[in-house]
PDB file of N, CA, C and O in Angstrom:
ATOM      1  N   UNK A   1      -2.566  12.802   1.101  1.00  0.00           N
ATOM      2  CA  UNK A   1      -3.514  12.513   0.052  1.00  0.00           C
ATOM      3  C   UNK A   1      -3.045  11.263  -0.694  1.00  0.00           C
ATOM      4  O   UNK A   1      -1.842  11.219  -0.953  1.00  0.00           O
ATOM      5  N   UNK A   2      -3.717  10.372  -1.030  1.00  0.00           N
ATOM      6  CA  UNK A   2      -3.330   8.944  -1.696  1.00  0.00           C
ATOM      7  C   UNK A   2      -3.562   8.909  -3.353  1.00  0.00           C
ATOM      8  O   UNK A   2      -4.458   9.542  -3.913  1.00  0.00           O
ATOM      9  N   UNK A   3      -3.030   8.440  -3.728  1.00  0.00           N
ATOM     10  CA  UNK A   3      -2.567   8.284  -5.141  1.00  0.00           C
ATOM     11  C   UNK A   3      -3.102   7.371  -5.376  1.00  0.00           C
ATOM     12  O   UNK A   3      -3.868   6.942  -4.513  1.00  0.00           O
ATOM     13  N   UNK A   4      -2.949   6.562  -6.773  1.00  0.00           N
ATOM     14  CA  UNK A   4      -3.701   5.418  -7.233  1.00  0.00           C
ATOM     15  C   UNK A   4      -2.502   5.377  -8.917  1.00  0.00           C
ATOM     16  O   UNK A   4      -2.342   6.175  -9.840  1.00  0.00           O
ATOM     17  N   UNK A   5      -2.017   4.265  -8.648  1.00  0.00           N
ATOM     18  CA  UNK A   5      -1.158   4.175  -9.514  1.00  0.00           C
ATOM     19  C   UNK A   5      -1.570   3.276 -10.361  1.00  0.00           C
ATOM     20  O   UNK A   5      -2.084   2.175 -10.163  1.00  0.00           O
ATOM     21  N   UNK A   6      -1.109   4.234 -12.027  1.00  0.00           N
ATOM     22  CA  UNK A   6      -2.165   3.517 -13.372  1.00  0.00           C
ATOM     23  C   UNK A   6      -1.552   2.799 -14.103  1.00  0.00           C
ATOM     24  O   UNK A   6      -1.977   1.864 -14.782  1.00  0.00           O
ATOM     25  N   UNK A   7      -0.166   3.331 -13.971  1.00  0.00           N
ATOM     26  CA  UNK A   7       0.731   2.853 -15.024  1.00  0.00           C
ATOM     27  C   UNK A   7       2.159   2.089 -14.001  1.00  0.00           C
ATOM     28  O   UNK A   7       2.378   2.908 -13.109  1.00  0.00           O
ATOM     29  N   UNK A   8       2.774   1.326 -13.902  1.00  0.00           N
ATOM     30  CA  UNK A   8       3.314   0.229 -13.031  1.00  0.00           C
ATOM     31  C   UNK A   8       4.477   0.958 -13.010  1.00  0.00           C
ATOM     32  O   UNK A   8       4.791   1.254 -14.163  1.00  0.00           O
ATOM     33  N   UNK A   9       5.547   1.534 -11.878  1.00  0.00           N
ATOM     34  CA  UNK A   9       6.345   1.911 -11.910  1.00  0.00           C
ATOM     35  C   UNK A   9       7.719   2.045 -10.594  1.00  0.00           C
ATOM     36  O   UNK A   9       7.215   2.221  -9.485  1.00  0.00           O
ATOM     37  N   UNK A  10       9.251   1.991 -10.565  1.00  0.00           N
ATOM     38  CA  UNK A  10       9.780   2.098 -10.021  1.00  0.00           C
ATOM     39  C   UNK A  10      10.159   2.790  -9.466  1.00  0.00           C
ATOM     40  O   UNK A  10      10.892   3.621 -10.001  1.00  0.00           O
ATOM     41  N   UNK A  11       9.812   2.876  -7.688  1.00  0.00           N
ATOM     42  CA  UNK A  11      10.315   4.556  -7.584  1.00  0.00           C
ATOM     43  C   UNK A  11      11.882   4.838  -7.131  1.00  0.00           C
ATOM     44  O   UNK A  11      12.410   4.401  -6.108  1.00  0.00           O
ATOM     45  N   UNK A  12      12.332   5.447  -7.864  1.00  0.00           N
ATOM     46  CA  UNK A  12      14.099   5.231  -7.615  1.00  0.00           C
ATOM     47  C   UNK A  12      14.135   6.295  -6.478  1.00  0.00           C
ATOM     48  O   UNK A  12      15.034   6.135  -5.652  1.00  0.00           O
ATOM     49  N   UNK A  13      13.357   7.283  -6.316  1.00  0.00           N
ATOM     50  CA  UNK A  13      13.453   7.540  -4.896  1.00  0.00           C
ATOM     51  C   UNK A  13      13.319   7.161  -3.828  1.00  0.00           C
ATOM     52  O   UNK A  13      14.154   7.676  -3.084  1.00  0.00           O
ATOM     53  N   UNK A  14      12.496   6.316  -3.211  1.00  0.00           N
ATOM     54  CA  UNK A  14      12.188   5.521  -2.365  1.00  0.00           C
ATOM     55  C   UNK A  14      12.847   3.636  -2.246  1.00  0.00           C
ATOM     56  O   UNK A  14      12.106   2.654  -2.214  1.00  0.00           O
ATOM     57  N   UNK A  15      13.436   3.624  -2.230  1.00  0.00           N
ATOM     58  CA  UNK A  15      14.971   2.215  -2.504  1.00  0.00           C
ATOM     59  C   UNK A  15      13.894   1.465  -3.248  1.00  0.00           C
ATOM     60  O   UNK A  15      13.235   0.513  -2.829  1.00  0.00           O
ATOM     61  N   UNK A  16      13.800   2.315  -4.935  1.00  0.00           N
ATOM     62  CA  UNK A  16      13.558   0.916  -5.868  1.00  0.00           C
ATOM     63  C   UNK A  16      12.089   0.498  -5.858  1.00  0.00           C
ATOM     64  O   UNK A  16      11.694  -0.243  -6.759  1.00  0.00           O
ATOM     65  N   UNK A  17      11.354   0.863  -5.027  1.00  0.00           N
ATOM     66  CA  UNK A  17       9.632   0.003  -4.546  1.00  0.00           C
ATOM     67  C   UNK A  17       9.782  -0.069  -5.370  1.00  0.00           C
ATOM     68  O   UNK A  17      10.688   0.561  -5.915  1.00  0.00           O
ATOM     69  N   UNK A  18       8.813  -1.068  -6.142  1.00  0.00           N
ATOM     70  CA  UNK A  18       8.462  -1.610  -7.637  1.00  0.00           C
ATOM     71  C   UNK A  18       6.232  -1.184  -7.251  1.00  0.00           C
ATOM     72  O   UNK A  18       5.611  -1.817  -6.398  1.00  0.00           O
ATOM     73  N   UNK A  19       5.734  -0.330  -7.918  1.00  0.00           N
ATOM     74  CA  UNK A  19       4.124  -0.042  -7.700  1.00  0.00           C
ATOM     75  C   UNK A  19       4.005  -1.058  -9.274  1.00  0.00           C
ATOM     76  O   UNK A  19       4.682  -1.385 -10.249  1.00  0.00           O
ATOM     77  N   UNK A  20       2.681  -1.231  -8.690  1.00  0.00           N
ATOM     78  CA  UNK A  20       2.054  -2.205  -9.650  1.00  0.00           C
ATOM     79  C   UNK A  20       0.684  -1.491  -9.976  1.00  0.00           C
ATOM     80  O   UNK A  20       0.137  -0.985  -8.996  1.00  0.00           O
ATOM     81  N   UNK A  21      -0.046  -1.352 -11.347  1.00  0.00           N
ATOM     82  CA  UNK A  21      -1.113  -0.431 -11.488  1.00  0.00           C
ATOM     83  C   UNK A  21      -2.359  -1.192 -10.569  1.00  0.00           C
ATOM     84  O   UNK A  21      -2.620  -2.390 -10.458  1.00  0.00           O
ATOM     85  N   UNK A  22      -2.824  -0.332 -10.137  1.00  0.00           N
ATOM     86  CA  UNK A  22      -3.929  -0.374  -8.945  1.00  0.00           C
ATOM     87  C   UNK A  22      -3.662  -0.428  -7.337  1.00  0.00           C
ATOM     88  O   UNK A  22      -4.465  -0.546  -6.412  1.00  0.00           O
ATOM     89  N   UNK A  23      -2.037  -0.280  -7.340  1.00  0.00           N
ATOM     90  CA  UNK A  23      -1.766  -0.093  -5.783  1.00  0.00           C
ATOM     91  C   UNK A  23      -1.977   1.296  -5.627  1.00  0.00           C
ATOM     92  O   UNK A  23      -2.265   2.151  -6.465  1.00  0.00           O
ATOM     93  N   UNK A  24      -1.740   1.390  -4.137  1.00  0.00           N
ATOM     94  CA  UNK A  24      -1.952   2.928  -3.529  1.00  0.00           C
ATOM     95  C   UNK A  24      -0.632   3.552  -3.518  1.00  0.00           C
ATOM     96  O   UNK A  24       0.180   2.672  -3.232  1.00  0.00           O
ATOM     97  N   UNK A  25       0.085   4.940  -3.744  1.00  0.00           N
ATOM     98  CA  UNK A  25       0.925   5.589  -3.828  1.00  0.00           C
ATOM     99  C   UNK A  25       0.639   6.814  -2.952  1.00  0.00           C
ATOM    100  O   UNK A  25      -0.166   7.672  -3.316  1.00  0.00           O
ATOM    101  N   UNK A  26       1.437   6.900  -1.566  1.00  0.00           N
ATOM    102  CA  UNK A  26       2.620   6.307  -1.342  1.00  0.00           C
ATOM    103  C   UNK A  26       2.697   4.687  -0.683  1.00  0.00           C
ATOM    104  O   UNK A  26       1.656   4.150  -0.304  1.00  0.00           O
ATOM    105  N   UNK A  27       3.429   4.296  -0.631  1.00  0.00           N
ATOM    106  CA  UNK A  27       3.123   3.284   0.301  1.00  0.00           C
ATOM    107  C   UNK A  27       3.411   3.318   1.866  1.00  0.00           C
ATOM    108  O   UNK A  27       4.527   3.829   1.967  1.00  0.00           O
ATOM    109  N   UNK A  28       2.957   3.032   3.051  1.00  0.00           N
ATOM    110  CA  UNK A  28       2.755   3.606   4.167  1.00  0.00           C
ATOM    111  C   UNK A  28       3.971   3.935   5.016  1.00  0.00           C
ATOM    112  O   UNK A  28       4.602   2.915   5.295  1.00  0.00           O
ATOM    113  N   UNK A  29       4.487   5.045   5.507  1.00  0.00           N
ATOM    114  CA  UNK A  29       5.779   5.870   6.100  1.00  0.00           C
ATOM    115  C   UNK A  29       6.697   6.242   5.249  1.00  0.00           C
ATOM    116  O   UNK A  29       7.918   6.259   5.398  1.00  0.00           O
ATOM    117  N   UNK A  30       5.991   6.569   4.259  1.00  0.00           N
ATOM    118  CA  UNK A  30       6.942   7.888   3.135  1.00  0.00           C
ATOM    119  C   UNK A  30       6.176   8.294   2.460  1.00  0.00           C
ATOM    120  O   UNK A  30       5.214   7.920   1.789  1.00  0.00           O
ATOM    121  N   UNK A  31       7.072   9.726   2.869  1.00  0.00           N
ATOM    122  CA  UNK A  31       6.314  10.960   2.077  1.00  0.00           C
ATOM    123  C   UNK A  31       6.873  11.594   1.201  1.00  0.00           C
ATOM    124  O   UNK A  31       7.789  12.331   1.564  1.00  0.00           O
ATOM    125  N   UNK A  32       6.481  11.528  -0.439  1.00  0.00           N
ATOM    126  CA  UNK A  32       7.109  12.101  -1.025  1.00  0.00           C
ATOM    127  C   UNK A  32       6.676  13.738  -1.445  1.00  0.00           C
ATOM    128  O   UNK A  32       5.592  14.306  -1.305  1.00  0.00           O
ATOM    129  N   UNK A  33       8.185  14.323  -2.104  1.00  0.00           N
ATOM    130  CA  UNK A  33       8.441  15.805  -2.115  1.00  0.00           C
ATOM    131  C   UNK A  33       6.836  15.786  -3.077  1.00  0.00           C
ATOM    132  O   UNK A  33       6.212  14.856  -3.590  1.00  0.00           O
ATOM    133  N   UNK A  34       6.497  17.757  -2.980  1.00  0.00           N
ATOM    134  CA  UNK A  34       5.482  17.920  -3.868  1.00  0.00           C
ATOM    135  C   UNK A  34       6.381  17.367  -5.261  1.00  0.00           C
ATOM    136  O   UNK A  34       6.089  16.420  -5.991  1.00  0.00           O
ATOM    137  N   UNK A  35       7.334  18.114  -5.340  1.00  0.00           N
ATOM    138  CA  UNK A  35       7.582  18.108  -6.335  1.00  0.00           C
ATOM    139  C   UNK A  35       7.549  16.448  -7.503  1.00  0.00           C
ATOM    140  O   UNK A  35       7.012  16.331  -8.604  1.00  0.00           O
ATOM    141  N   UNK A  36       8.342  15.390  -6.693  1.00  0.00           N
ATOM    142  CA  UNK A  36       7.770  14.190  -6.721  1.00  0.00           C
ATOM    143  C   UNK A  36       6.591  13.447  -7.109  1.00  0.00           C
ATOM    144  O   UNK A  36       6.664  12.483  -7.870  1.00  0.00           O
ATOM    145  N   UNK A  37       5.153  13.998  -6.448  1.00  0.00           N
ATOM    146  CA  UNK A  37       3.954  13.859  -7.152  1.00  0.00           C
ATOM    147  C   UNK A  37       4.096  14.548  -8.215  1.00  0.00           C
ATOM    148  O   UNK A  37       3.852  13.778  -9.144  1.00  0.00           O
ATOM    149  N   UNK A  38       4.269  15.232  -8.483  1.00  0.00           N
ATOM    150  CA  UNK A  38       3.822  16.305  -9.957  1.00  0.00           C
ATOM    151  C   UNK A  38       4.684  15.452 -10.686  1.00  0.00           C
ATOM    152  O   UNK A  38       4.107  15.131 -11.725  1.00  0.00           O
ATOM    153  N   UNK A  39       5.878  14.909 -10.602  1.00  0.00           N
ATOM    154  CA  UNK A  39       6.369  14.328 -11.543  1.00  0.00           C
ATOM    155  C   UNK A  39       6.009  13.065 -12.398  1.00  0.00           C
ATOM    156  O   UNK A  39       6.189  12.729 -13.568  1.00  0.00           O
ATOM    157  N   UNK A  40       5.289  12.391 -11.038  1.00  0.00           N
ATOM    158  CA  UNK A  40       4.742  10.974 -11.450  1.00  0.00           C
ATOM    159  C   UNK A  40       3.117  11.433 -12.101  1.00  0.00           C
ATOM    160  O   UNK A  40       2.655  10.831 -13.070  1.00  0.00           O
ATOM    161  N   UNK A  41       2.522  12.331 -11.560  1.00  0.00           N
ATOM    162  CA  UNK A  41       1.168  12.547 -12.281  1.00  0.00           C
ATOM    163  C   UNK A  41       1.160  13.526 -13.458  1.00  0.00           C
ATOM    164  O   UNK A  41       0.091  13.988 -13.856  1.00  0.00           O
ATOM    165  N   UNK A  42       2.127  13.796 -13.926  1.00  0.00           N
ATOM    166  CA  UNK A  42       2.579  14.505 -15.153  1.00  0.00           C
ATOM    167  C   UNK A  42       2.993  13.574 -16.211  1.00  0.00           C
ATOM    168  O   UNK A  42       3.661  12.647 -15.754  1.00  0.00           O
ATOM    169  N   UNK A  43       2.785  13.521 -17.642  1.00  0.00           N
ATOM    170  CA  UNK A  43       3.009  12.586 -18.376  1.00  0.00           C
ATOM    171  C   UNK A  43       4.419  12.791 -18.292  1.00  0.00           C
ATOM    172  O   UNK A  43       4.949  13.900 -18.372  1.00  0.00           O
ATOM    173  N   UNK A  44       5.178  11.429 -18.086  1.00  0.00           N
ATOM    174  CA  UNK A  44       6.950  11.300 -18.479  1.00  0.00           C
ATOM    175  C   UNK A  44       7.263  11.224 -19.587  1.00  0.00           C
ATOM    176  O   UNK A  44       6.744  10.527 -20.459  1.00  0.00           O
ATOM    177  N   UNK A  45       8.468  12.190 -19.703  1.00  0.00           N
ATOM    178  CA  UNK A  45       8.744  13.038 -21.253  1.00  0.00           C
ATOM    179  C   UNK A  45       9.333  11.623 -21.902  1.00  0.00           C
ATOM    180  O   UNK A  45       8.886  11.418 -23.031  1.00  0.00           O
ATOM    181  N   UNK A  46      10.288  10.567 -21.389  1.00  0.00           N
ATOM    182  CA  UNK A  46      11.014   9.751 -21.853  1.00  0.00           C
ATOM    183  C   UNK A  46      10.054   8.561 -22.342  1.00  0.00           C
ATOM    184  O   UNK A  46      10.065   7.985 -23.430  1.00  0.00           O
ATOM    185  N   UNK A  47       8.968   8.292 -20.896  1.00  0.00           N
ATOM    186  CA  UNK A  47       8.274   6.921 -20.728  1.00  0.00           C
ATOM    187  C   UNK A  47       7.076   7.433 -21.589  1.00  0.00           C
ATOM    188  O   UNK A  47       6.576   6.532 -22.264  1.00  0.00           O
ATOM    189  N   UNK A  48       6.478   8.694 -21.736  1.00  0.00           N
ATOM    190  CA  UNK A  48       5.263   9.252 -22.163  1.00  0.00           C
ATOM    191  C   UNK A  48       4.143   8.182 -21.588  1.00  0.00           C
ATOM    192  O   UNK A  48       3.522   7.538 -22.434  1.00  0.00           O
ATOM    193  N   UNK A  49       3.842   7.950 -20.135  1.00  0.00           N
ATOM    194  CA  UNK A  49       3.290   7.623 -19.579  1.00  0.00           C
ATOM    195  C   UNK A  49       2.800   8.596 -18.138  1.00  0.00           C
ATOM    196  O   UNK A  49       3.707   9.233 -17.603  1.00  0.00           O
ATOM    197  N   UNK A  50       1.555   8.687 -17.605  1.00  0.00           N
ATOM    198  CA  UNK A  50       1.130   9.140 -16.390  1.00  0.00           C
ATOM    199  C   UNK A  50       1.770   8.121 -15.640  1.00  0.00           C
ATOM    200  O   UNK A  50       2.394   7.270 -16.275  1.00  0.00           O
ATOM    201  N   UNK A  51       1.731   8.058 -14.475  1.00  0.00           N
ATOM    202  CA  UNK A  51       2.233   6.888 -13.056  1.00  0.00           C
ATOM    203  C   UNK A  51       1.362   6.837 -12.375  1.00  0.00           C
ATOM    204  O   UNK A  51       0.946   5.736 -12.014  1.00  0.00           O
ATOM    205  N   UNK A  52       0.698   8.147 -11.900  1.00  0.00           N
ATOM    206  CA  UNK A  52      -0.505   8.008 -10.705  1.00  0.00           C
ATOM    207  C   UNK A  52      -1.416   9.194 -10.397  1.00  0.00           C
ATOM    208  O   UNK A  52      -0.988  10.328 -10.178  1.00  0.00           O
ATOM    209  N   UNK A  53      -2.910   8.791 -10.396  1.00  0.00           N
ATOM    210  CA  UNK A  53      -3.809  10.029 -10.199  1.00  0.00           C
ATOM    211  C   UNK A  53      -4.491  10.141  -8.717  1.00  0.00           C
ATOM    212  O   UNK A  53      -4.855   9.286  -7.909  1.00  0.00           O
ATOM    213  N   UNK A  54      -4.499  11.174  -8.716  1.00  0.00           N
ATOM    214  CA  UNK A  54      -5.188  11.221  -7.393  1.00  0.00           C
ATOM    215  C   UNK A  54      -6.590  10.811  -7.193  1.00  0.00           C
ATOM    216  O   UNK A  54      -7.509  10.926  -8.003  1.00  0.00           O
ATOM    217  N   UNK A  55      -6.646  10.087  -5.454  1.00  0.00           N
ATOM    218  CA  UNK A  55      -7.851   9.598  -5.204  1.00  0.00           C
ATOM    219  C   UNK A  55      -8.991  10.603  -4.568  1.00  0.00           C
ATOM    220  O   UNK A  55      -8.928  11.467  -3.693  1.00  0.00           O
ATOM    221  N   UNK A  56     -10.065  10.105  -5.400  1.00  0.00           N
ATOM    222  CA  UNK A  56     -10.834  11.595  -4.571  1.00  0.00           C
ATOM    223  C   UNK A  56     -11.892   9.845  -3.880  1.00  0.00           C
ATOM    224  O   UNK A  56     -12.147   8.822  -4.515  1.00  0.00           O
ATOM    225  N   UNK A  57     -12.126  10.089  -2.885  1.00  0.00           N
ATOM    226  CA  UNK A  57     -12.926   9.383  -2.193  1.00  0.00           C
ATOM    227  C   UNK A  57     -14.424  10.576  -1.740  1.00  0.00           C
ATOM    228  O   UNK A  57     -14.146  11.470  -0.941  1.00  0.00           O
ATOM    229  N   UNK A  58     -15.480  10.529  -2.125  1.00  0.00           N
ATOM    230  CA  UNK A  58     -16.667  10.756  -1.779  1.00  0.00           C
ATOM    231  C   UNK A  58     -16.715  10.491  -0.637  1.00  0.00           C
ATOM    232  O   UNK A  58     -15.968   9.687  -0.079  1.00  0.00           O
ATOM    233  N   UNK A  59     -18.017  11.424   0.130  1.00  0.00           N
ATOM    234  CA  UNK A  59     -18.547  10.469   1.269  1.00  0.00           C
ATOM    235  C   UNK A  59     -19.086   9.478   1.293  1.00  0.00           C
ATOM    236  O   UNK A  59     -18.899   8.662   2.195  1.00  0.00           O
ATOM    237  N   UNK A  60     -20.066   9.248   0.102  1.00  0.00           N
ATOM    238  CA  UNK A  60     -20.672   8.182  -0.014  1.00  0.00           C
ATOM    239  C   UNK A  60     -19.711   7.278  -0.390  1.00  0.00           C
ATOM    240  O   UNK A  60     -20.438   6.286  -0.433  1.00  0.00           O
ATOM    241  N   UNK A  61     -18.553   6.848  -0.715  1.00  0.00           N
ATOM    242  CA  UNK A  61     -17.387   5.439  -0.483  1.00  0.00           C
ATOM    243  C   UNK A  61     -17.228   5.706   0.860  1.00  0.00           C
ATOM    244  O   UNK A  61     -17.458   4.702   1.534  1.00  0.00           O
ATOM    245  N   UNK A  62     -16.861   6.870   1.638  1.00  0.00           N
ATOM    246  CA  UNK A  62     -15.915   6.366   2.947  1.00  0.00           C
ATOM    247  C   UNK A  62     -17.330   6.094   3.732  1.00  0.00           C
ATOM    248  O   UNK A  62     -17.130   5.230   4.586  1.00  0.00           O
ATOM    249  N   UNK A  63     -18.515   6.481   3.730  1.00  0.00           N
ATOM    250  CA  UNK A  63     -19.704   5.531   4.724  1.00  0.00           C
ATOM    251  C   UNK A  63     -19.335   4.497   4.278  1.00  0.00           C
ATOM    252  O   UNK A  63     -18.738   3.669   4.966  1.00  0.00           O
ATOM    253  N   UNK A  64     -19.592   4.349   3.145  1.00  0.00           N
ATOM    254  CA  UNK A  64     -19.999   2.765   2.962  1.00  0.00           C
ATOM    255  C   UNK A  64     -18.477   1.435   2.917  1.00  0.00           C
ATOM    256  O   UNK A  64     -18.468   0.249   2.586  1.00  0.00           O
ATOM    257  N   UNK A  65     -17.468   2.280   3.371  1.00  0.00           N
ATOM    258  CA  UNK A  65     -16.510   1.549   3.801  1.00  0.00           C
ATOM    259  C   UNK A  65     -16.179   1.250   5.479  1.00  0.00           C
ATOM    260  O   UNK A  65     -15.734   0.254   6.048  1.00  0.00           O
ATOM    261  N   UNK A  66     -16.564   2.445   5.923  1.00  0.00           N
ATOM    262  CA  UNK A  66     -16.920   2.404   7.558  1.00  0.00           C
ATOM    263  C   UNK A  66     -18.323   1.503   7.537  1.00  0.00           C
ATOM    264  O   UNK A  66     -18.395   1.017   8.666  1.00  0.00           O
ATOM    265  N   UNK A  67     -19.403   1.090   6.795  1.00  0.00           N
ATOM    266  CA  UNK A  67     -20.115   0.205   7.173  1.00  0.00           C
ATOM    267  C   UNK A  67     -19.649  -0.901   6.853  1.00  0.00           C
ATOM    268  O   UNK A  67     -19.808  -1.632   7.831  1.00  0.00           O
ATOM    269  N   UNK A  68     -18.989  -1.642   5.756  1.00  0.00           N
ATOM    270  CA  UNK A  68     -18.102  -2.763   5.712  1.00  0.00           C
ATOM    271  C   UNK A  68     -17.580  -3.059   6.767  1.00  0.00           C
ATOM    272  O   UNK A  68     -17.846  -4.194   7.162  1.00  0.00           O
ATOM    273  N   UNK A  69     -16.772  -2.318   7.532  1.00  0.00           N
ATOM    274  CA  UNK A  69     -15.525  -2.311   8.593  1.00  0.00           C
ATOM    275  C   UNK A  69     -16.399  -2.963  10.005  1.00  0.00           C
ATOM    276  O   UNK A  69     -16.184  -3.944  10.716  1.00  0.00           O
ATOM    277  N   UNK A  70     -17.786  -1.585  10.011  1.00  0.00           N
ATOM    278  CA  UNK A  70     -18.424  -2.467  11.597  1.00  0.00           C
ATOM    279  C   UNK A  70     -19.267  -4.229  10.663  1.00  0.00           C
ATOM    280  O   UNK A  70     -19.307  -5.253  11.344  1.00  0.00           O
ATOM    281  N   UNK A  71     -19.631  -4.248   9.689  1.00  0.00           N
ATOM    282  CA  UNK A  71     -20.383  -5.631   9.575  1.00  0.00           C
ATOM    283  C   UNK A  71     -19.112  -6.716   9.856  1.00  0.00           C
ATOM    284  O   UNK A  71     -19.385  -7.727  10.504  1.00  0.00           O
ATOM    285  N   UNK A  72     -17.668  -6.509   9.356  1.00  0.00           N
ATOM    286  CA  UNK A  72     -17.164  -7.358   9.805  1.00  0.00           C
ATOM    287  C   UNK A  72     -16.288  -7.625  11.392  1.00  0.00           C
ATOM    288  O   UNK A  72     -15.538  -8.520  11.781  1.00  0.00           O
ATOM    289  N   UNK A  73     -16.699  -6.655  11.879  1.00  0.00           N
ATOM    290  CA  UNK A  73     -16.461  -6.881  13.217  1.00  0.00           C
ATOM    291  C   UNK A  73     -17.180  -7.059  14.234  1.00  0.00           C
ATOM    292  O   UNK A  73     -16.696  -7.371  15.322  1.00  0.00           O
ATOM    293  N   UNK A  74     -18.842  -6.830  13.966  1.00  0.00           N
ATOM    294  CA  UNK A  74     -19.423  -7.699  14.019  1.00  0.00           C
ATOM    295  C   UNK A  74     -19.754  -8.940  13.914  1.00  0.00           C
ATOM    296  O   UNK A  74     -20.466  -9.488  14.756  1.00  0.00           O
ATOM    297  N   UNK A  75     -19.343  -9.464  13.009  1.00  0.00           N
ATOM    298  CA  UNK A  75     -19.021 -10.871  12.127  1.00  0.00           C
ATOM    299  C   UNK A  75     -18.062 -11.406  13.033  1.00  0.00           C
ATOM    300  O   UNK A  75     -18.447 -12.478  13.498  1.00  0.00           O
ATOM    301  N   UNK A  76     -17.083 -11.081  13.396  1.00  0.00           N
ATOM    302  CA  UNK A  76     -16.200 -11.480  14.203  1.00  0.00           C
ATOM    303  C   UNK A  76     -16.346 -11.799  15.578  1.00  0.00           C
ATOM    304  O   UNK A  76     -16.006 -12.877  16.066  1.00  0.00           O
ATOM    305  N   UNK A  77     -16.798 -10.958  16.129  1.00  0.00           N
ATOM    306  CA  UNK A  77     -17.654 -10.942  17.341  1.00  0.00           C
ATOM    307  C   UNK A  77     -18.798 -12.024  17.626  1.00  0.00           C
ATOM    308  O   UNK A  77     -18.935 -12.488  18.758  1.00  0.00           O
ATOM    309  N   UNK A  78     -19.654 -12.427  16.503  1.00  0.00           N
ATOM    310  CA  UNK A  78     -20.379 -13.277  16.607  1.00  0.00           C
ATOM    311  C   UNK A  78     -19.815 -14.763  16.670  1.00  0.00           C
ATOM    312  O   UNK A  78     -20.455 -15.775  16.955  1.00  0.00           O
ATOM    313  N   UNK A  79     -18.854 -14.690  16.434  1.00  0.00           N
ATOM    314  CA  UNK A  79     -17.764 -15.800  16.118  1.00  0.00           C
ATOM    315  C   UNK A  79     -17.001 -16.462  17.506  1.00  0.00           C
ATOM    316  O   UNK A  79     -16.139 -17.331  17.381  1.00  0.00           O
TER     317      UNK A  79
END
């Protein structure tokens, strides 16, 4: 399940990544513990900040991202 990170943060579990608000969490070939999410989508007691909420994607985004995907490969093709 993909995350969406709000608040910009370092993950000292994963060597340091530096997330920037509006990247995706995790970043691709690591998986972090449950416990891990709950920590970052739980306000931090020290930072009193959230880190990252979960993405709910509709169907209506993932059509209309699978139709993006064939217009430009189409596009390409015509090329």
């Amino acid at each position: 399940m993909p995350y969406k990170v709000i608040n910009d943060f370092r993950d000292k579990e994963n060597n340091n990544i530096i997330y920037r608000k509006g990247d995706t969490y995790p970043v691709e070939g690591y998986k972090p513990s449950k416990k891990r999410i709950t920590e970052l989508s739980k306000e931090h007691p020290e930072h009193r900040l959230v880190f990252i909420e979960e993405v709910k994607e509709t169907v209506k985004q993932i059509n209309s991202e699978q139709d993006s995907n064939e217009d430009e490969q189409l596009n390409e093709n015509k090329e």
